[in-house]
C-alpha positions as CSV (number, residue, x, y, z in Angstrom):
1,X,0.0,0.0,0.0
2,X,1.1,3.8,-0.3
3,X,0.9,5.7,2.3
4,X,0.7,8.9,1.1
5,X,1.9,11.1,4.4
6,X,1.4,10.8,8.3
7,X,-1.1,12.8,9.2
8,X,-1.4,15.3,12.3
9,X,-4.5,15.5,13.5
10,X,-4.2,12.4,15.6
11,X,-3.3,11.0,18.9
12,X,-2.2,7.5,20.1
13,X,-5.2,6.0,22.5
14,X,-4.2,2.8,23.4
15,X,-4.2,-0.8,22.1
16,X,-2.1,0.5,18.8
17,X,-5.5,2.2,18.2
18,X,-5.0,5.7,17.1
19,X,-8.0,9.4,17.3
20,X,-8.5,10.5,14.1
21,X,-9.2,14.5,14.6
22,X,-9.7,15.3,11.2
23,X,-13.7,15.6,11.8
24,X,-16.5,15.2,14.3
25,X,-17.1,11.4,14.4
26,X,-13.1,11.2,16.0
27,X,-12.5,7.6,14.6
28,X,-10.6,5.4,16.5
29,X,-8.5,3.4,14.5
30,X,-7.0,-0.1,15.2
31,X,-3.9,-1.1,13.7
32,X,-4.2,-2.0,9.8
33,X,-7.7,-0.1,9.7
34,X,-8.8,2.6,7.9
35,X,-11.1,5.2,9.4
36,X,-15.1,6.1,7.7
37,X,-13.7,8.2,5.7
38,X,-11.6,5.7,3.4
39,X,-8.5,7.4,3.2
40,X,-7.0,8.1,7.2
41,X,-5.6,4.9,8.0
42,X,-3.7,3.0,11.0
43,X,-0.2,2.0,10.0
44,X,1.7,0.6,12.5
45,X,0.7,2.8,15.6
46,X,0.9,5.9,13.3
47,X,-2.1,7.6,11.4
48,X,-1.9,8.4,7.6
49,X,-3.3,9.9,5.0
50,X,-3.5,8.0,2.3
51,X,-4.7,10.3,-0.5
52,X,-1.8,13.2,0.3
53,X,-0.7,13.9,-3.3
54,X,-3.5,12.3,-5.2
55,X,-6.6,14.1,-6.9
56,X,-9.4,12.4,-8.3
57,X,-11.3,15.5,-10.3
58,X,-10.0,18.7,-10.8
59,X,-12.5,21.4,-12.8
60,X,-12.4,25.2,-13.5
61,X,-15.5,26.6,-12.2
62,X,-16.7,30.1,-11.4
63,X,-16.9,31.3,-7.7
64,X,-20.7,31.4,-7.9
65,X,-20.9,27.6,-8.4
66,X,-19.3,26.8,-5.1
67,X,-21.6,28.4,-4.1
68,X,-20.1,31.9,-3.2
69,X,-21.5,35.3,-4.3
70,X,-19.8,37.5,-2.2
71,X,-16.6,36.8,-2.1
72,X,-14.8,38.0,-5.0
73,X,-17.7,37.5,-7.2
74,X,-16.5,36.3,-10.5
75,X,-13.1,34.9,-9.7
76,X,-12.0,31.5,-11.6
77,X,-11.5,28.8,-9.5
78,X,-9.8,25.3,-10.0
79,X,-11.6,23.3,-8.0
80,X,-10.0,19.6,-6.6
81,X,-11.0,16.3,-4.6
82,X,-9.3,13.6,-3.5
83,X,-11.6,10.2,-3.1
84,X,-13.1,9.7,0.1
85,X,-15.8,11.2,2.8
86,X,-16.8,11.5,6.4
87,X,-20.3,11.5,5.5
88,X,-23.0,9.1,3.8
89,X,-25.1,11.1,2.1
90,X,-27.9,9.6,0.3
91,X,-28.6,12.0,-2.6
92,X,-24.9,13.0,-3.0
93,X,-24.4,14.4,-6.4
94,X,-20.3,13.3,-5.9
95,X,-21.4,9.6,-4.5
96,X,-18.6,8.3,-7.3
97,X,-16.1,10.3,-5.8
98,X,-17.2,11.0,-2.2
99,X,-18.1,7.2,-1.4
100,X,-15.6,5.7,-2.9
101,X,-13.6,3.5,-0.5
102,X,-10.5,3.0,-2.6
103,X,-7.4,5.3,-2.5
104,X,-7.1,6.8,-6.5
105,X,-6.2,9.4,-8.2
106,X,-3.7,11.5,-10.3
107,X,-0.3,12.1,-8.6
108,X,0.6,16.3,-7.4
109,X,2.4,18.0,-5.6
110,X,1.4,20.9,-4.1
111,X,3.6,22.8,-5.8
112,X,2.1,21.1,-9.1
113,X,-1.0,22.0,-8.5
114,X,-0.7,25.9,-7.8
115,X,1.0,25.8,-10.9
116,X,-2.0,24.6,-12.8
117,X,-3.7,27.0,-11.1
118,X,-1.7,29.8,-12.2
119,X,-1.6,28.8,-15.7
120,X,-5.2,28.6,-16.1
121,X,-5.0,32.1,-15.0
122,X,-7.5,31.7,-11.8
123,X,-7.9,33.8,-8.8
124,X,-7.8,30.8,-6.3
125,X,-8.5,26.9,-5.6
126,X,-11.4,25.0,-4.1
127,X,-11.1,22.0,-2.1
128,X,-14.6,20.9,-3.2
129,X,-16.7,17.7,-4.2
130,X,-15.5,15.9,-1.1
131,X,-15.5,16.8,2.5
132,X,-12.2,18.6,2.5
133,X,-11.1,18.4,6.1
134,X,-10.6,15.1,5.6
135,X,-7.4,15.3,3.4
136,X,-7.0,18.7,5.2
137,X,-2.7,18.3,5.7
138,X,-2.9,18.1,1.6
139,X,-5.1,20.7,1.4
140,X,-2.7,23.0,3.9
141,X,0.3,22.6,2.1
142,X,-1.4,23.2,-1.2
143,X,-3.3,26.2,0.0
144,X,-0.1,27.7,2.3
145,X,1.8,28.5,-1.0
146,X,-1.3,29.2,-2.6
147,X,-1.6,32.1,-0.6
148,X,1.8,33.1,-1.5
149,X,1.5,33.6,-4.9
150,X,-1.6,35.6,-4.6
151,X,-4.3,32.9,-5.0
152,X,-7.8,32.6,-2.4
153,X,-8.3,29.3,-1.2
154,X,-12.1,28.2,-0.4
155,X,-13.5,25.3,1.2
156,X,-17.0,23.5,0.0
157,X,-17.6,22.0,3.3
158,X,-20.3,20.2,5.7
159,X,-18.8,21.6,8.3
160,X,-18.3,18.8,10.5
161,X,-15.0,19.1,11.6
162,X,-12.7,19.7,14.8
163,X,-11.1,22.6,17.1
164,X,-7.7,21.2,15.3
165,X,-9.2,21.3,11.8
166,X,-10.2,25.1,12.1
167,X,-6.9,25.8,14.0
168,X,-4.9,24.3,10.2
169,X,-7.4,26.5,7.8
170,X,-6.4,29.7,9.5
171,X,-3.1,29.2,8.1
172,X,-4.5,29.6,4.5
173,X,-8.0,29.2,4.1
174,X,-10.3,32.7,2.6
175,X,-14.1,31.6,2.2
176,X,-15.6,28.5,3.6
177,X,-19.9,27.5,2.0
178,X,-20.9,25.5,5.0
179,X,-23.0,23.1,3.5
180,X,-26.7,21.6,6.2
181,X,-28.6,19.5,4.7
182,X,-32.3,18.9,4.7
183,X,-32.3,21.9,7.2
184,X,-30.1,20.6,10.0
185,X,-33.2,18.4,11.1
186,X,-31.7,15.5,13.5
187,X,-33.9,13.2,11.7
188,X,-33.0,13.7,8.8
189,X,-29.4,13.9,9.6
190,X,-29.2,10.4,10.9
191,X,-31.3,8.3,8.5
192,X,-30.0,10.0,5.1
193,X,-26.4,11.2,5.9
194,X,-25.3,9.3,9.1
195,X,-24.5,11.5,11.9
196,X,-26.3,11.5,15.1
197,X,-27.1,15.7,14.8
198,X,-25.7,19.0,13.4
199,X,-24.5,20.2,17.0
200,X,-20.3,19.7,15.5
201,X,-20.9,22.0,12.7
202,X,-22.6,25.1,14.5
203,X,-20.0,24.7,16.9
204,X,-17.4,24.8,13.9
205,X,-18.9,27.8,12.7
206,X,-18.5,29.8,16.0
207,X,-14.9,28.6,16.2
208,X,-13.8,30.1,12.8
209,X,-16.4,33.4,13.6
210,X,-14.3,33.7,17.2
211,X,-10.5,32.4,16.0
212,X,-10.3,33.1,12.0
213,X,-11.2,36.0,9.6
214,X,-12.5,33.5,7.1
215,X,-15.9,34.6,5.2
216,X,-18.3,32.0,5.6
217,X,-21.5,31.7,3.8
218,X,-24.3,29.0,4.5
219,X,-25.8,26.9,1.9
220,X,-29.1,24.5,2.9
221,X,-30.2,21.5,0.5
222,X,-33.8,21.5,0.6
223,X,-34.4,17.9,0.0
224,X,-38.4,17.2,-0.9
225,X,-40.6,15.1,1.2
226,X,-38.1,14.3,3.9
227,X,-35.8,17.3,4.1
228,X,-38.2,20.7,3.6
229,X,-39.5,21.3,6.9
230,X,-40.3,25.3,6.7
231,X,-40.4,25.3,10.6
232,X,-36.8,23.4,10.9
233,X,-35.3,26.4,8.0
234,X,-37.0,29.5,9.9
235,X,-35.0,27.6,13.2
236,X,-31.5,27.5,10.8
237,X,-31.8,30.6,9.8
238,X,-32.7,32.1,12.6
239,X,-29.3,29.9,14.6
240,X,-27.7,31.4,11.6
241,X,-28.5,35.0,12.6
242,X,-28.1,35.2,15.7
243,X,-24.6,33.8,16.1
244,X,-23.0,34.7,12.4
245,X,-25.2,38.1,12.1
246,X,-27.5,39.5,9.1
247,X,-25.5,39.9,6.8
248,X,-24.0,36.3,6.4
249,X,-24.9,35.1,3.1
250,X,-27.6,32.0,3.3
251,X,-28.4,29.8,0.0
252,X,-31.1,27.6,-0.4
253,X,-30.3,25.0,-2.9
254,X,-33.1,23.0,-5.0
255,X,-32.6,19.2,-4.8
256,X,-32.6,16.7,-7.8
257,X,-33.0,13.2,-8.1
258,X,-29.0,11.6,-7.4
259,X,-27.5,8.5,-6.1
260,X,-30.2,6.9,-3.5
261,X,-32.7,9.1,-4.1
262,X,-34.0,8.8,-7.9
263,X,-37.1,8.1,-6.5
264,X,-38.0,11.7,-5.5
265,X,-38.7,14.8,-7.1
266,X,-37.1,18.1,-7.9
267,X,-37.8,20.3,-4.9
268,X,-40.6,22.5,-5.9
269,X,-39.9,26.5,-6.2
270,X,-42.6,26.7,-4.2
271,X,-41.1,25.4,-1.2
272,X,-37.9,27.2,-1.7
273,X,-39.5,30.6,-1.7
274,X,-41.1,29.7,1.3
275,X,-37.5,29.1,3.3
276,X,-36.3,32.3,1.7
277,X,-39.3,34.5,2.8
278,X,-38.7,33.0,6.5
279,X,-35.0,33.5,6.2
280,X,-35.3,36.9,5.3
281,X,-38.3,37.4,8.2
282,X,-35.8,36.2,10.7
283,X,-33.6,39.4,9.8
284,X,-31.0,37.8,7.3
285,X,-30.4,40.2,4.6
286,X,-28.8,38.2,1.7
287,X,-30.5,35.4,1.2
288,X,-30.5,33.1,-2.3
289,X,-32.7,30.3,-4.1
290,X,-29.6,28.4,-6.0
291,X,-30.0,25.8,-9.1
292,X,-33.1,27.8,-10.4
293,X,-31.4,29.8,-13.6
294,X,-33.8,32.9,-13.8
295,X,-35.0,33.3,-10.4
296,X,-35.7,36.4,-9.4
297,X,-34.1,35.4,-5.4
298,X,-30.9,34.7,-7.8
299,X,-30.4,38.7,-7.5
300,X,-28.4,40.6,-4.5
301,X,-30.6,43.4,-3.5
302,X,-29.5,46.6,-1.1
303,X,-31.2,45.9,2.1
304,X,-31.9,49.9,2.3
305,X,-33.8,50.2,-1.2
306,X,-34.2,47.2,-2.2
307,X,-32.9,47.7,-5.6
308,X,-31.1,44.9,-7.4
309,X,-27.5,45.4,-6.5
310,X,-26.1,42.6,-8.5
311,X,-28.2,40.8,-10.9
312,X,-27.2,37.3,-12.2
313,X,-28.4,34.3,-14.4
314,X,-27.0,31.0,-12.8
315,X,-23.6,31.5,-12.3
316,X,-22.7,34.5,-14.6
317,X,-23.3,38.3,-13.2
318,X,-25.1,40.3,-16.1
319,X,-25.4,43.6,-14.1
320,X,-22.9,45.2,-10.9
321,X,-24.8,48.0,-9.4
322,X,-22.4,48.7,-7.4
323,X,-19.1,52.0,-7.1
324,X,-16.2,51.0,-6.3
325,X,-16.5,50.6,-3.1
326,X,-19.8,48.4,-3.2
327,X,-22.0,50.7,-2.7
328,X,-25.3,50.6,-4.1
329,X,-25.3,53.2,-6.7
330,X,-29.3,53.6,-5.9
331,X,-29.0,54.7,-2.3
332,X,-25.4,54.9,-1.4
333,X,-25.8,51.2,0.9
334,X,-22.6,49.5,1.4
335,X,-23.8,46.1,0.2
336,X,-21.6,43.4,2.3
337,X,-19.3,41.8,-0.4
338,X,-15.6,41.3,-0.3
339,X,-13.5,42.2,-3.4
340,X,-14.2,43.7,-6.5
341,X,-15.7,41.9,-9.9
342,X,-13.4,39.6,-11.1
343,X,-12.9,39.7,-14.7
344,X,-12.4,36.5,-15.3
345,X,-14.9,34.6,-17.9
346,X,-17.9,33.4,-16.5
347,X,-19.1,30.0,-17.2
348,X,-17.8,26.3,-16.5
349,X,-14.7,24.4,-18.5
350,X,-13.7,21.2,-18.1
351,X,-10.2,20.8,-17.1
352,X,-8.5,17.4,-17.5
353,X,-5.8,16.4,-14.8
354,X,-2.9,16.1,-16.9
């Protein structure tokens, strides 16, 4: 077997069984076993991470997929995964990729890799399409000279993570999309992604809000039928509020049949206006409908006038109503986005690992 690198979030217990601290469920590995996750493994009394240096997918994508809107809105982002995940998500859109149980992938440096980045001429790198914080050594030293030559590094993460994990991503992590799912509801949580609540992942977010300057923004899968609970969303966002403040970006995303669940539908507009009207009757100020192209909740509006500040389609911006200092040109509001449009070029390319 390769062994990729030995890890550090870990601690010997006992029994040549070593704590995983890598993410919430703090796996305790015997000897010759490999943790949930697939890819953080016992080797003789030593934990490693078996993926360091490999990558599965890599794509360009714009910001706006992740999704982030406003954090340098329009940057160009290479986006990577290694195999592997510390969740069991039912409708995963990534299953091939996030539930796969076998080490694979390309081989990189991280050196290698924030050369591609460069040469593709984008702004920054997401660790994406997997639970990062799992391979989050690989995703440290890639991101730590990232940051040195001038690129943002985001995580697409659930959030389910560690006091350790958040102590590594201040050393070179910008913007983090926390990702619930089905609104946080404990139900749901345990039958369809396999963790006993959401409690690890709002404390994660009040450890980066207290000890990091990252940008965070919230995303919430509304999953039809089993995940859509208006009640359990007004309760999210009004957690989210209250402990990250109004003007913390939240993004309901629409559902659609994947993986396990082929069997249900797409999640009706209907139902995803209704999380974004209590959302924004809790007090939150930018809030989004995502994976409707056209929507009129796809917009950024000024809190004070409600004009539209930044109108988009999808992932492309077609208007920035904004000076040069974000301020609403209607009303003079600052609108709460970091960084300037990008003026990258908007849409998706598929990038081959090569």
């Amino acid at each position: 077997m390769v062994l990729g690198k030995e890890a550090l979030l870990y601690e010997p217990v006992g029994d040549g069984r070593v704590k995983c601290k890598a993410c919430a469920r703090y796996c305790q590995i015997p000897e010759g076993k490999i943790g949930l996750c697939g890819i953080r493994g016992n080797h003789q009394g030593k934990l490693y991470l078996f993926v360091y240096g490999k990558i599965i997918a890599g794509h360009i994508d714009p910001i706006e997929k992740k999704p982030v809107t406003h954090y340098m809105p329009g940057s160009k982002i290479f986006s990577i995964a290694t195999t592997g995940c510390n969740w069991l998500c039912h409708y995963c859109q990534n299953y091939d990729i996030s539930q796969r149980r076998k080490v694979e992938g390309m081989d990189f440096t991280p050196e290698q890799i924030v050369h591609m980045t460069k040469m593709r001429e984008c702004e920054g790198l997401a660790y994406t399409y997997n639970q990062p914080t799992i391979f989050i050594e690989f995703a440290r030293d890639i991101g730590v000279l990232a940051r040195k030559e001038g690129l943002i590094n985001i995580f697409v993460s659930n959030g389910y993570d560690t006091p350790e994990t958040v102590n590594l991503m201040k050393e070179f992590l910008d913007c983090i999309t926390v990702d619930f799912k089905g609104n946080a509801e404990k139900n749901f949580l345990r039958r369809y992604v396999g963790i006993p609540d959401a409690e690890p992942i709002f404390q994660t977010l009040l450890e980066i809000r207290d000890k990091t300057n990252i940008h965070i923004e919230i995303t919430d899968l509304v999953i039809p039928e089993i995940g859509d609970d208006v009640n359990e969303a007004r309760r999210l966002a009004k957690w989210v509020y209250e402990n990250l403040g109004p003007d913390t970006v939240m993004h309901f995303l629409r559902f659609h049949p994947d993986y396990k669940l082929m069997h249900l539908p797409w999640t009706p507009i209907k139902v995803l206006e209704k999380h974004y009207q209590v959302a924004k009757e809790v007090g939150l100020n930018y809030v989004y409908i995502g994976n409707v192209p056209g929507h009129k909740y796809e917009h950024t509006y000024c809190p004070e006038c409600n004009a539209i500040a930044v109108k988009r389609y999808g992932f492309d911006i077609l208007e920035w109503n904004l000076d040069e200092h974000n301020r609403c040109v209607n009303c003079n509001y600052p609108i709460a986005i970091y960084g300037s449009l990008q003026k990258s070029v908007y849409g998706e390319r598929f990038l081959p690992i090569s």
